[in-house]
N, C-alpha and C positions, 0 to 999 in steps of 0.2 A: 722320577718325575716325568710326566708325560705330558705334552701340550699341543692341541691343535691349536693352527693360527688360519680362521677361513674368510673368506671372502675376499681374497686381498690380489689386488696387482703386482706381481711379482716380478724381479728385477734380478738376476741372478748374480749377473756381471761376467756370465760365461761367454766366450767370444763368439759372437754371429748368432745369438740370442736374444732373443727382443723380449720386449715387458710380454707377459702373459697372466690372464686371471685363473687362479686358482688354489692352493693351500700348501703348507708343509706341516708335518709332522715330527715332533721334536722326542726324545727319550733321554734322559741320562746326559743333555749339555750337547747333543750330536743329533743333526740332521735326520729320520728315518725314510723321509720321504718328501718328495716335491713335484707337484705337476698338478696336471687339469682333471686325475681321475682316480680319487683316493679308495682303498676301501674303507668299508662304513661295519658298523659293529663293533668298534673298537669302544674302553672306557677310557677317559681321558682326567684327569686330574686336575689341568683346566684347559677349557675351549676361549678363544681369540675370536671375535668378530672384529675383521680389520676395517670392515665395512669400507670395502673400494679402496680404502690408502694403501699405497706402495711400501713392502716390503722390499728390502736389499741389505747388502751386508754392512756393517757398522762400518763406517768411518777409521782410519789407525793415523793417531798424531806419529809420525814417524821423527818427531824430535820434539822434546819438549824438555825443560828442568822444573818436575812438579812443585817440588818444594817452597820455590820462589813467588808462590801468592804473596807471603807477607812484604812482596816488597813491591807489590801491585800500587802502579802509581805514586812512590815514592822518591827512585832516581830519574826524572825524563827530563829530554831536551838535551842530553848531550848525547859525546862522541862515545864508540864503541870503548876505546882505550882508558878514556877516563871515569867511564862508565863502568868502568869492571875493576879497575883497580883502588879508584876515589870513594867508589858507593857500595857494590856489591859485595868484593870480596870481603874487605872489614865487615860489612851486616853477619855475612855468614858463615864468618868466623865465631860469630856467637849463637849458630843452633846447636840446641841439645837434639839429641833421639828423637825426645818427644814432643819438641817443635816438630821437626821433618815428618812424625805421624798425624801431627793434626793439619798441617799445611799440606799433606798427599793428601788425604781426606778430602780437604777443601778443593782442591784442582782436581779430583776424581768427580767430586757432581758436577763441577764445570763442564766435565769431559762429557759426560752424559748427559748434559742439556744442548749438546751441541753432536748429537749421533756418533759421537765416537767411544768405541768400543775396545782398544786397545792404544794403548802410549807406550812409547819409546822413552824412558825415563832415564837425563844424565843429571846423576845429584848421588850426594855421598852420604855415610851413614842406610845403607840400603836395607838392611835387615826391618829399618823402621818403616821407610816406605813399603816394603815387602807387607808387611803386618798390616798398614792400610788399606793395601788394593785385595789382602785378602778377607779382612773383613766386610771390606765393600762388596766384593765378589768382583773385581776389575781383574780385565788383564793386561798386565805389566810387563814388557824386556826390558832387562834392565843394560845400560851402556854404562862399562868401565869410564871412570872419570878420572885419572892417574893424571898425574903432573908434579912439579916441581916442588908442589906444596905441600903435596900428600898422597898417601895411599902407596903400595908397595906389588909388585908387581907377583908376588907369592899370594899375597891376600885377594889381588884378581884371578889369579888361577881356581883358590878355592872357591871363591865368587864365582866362577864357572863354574865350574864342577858341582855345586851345592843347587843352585838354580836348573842346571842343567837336566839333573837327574829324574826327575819324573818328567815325563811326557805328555802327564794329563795334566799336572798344573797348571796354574795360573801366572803363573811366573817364569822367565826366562833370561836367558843373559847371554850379551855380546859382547866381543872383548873391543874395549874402545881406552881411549882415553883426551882429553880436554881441546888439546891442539899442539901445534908444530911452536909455537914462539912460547908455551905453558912449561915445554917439557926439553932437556937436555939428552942430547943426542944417546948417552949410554941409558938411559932409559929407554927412548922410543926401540935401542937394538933389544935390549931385553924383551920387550913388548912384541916385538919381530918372532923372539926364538921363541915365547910363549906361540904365538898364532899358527907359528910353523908346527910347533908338538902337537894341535891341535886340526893342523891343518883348518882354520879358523880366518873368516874375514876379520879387519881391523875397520874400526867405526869413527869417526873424529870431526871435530869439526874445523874447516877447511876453504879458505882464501876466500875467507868470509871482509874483509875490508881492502881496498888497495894498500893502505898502511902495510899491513901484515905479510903481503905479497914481495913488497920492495923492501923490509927487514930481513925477510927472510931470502931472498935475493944478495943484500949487502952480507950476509951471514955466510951464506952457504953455495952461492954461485947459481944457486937453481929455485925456480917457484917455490912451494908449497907442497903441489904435487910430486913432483917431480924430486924432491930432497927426500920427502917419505919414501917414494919408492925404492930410490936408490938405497935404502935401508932396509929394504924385504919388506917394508909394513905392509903391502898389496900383494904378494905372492898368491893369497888366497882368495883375493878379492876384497871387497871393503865398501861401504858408507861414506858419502861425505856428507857432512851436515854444512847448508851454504852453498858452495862455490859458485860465487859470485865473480871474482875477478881471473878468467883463465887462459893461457896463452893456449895457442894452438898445438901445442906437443902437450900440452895437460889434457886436451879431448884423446887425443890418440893413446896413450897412457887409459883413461879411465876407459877405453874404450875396451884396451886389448886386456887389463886385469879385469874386466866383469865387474867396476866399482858401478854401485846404484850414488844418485844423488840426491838430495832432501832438500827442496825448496823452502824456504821460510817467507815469502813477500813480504807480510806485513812487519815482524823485527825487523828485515834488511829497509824496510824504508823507513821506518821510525826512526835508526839509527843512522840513515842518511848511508849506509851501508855499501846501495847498488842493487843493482837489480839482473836476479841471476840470468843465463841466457837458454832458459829453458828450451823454446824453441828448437836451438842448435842442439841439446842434448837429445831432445825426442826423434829428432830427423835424425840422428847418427844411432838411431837405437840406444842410446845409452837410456835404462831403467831410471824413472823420476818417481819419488814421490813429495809428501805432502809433509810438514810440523809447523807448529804455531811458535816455535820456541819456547821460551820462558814465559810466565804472566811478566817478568819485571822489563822487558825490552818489547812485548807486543802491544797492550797488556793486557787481551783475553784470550782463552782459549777456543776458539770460534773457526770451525773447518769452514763453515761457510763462508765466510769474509775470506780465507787463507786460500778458497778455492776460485772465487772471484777474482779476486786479487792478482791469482799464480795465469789465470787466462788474459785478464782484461790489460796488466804489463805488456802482456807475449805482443798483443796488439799493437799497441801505442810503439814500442824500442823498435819493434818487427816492421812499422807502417803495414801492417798487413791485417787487417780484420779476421779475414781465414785463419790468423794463427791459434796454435795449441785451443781447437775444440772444446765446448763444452765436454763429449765424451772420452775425451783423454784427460780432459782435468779430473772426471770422474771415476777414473781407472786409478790415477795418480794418489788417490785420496781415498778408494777402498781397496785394492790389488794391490797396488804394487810395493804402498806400503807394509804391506803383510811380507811380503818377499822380502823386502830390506830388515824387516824384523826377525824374521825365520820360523812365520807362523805360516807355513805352508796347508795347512788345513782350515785356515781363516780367512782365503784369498774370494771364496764367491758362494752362493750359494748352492750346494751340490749334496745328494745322499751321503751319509759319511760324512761330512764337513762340518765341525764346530758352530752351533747353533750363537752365532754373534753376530744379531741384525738389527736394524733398528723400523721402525714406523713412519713414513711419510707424511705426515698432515698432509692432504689435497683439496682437502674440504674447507681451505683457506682462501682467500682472495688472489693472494699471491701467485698462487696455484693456476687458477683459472684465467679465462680457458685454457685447456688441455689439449695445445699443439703438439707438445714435445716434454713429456716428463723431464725426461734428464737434463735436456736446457733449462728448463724451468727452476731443477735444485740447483745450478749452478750458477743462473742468471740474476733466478729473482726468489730463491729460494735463501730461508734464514732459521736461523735457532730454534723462531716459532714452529715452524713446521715438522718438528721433532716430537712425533708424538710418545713415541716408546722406544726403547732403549732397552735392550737384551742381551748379556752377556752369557755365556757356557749353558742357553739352555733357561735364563733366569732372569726376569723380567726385573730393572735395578730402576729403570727410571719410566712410568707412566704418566700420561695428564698432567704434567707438572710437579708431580711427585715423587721423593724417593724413595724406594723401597729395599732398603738393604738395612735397616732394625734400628737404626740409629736417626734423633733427630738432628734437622739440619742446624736448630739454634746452638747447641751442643756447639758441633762443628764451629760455628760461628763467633761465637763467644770466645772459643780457645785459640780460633786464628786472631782475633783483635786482641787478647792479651798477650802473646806471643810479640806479635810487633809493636805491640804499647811496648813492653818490657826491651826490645832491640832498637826499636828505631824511637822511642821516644813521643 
């Protein structure tokens, strides 16, 4: 498959790179070319008239648990703890397989009305999700979800290994598992010896409540961070999902293991959470990106609210308007997420780089005028302005449209009978 995409503002995301008009040329899901002076003579399979909207690389939820549409506006208003143990977990106690395939489905066009082009996915039963994001044509990493309750620390390993093995898939896997108060200590070590054999980051989610800080404190004598470490689980680096509440020897820690951290705003305020201290991670260099969470604690999957949201806090807790920039939020939300996921050839527009970009609507209200693109997707920019969606080379989501062979009533229909039949 071959595709020009011409006339379009392009945004690459390479550093010391500014917008420029001009085209790329796509082959086989991969970048052939990009700039302001193509050659001509080529046959093309199809030709893109972006007509002046901005191209740039897809959006990556760098945390998310897809599966939890059906419980989209069903637990809110409360606390994290009760919220997970009162409502959640019992719900999803009771998915089959082929719930998890029609509610990945469902959070996949989500994902693609909102320019994101890759998800970070912790949910179990994964072969079902797998079988969604590739019928969708999405790409999926998947994070080990292990804890107290379920899943076996052998069955993660092949979980790696299985995910791992082609290159060019669409699918991938990091070893993770649930959190520090989920999981008992001879587990997380096991978890440890796995990441060591692998020489492997560990991915988790982490001091995401003060609750969870001071248990695990009266526990263990040390944070959250700081208990993991002392366990090998960061030898090789690692993910947090969260961290929200952290002492000063947790920055130094994440700093000197090369752990990236994964902002959620809109969960952490919903849930009354805390508000992470991004700011302080970007100034000390520590790698930040972007996930919307769950639909059941956010409850959409929407970068643009998550990417408002992750600047317009920095401001407000920081008293400092200058904080974390519109073009750091927007690094945070197509770059860096790619890094934390270990899509190293997803991170920006470039020859050779996986053709996963989406379409800027500009030709919107919103848009104009045309001071400053990239403040503009971050300031006043929204869902609407998502005109296309492109994954490996493959146009999934156009005009409102999806285009990956399946209707969305379909989809729709199976996720309401799904939650009729669970929640009643």
């Amino acid at each position: 498959m071959k595709t020009r995409i011409y006339n379009a503002r392009i945004l690459t995301m390479e550093e010391g790179r500014d917008i420029f008009r001009g085209e790329l040329q796509i082959e086989d899901g991969r970048i052939l070319y990009i700039g302001t002076s193509p050659k001509s003579g080529e046959a093309w399979d199809e030709e893109i008239d972006a007509g002046g909207n901005l191209i740039m690389p897809g959006f990556k939820n760098a945390h998310t648990h897809s599966a939890m549409t059906f419980l989209r506006s069903y637990a809110d208003d409360m606390k994290l703890q009760e919220w997970l143990y009162e409502k959640v977990f019992p719900a999803e106690a009771k998915l089959t397989g082929e719930d998890i395939y029609w509610l990945t489905k469902l959070a996949i066009m989500e994902y693609l009305t909102s320019g994101i082009t890759a998800a970070f996915d912790m949910y179990k039963l994964k072969a079902h999700s797998a079988r969604a994001a590739q019928e969708t044509g999405f790409r999926m990493t998947f994070c080990g979800d292990l804890n107290d309750f379920g899943g076996t620390v052998d069955d993660m390993e092949q979980d790696y290994l299985k995910y791992n093995e082609d290159p060019e898939s669409l699918l991938s896997y990091r070893i993770g598992f649930h959190a520090e108060y989920t999981t008992n200590r001879k587990l997380m070590e096991e978890i440890a010896a796995l990441a060591g054999k692998y020489k492997a980051p560990v991915c988790v989610h982490c001091s995401e409540t003060k609750r969870e800080v001071e248990e695990c404190r009266e526990r263990t004598g040390m944070t959250p961070v700081a208990y993991m470490d002392s366990l090998g689980l960061f030898r090789h680096g690692g993910v947090l999902f969260h961290g929200v509440h952290m002492d000063e020897a947790d920055f130094d820690i994440i700093k000197e293991r090369g752990i990236a951290v994964v902002t959620n705003p809109a969960s952490n305020l919903k849930l009354a959470s805390g508000i992470a201290p991004v700011k302080r991670y970007l100034d000390l260099g520590i790698p930040m990106a972007i996930g919307t969470d769950g639909p059941a604690s956010n409850n959409c999957l929407d970068m643009f609210r998550e990417m408002f949201l992750a600047t317009g806090l920095q401001k407000v807790v920081c008293d400092d308007p200058e904080a974390v920039p519109a073009m750091d939020v927007l690094r945070m939300a197509a770059v860096t997420g790619a890094e934390a996921m270990g899509l190293s050839d997803c991170r920006t527009l470039t020859a050779g780089s996986r053709a996963d970009l989406i379409m800027i609507d500009l030709m919107q209200p919103n848009m104009r005028p045309i001071h400053n693109i990239e403040k503009n997707i971050v300031y006043s920019g929204s869902k609407q302005n998502i005109k296309m969606t492109m994954v490996n080379g493959k146009v999934l989501y156009r005009d409102g449209a999806f285009l990956f062979g399946e209707s969305p009533e379909t989809i729709y229909e199976n996720a309401e009978r799904i939650a009729e039949r669970i929640l009643g």
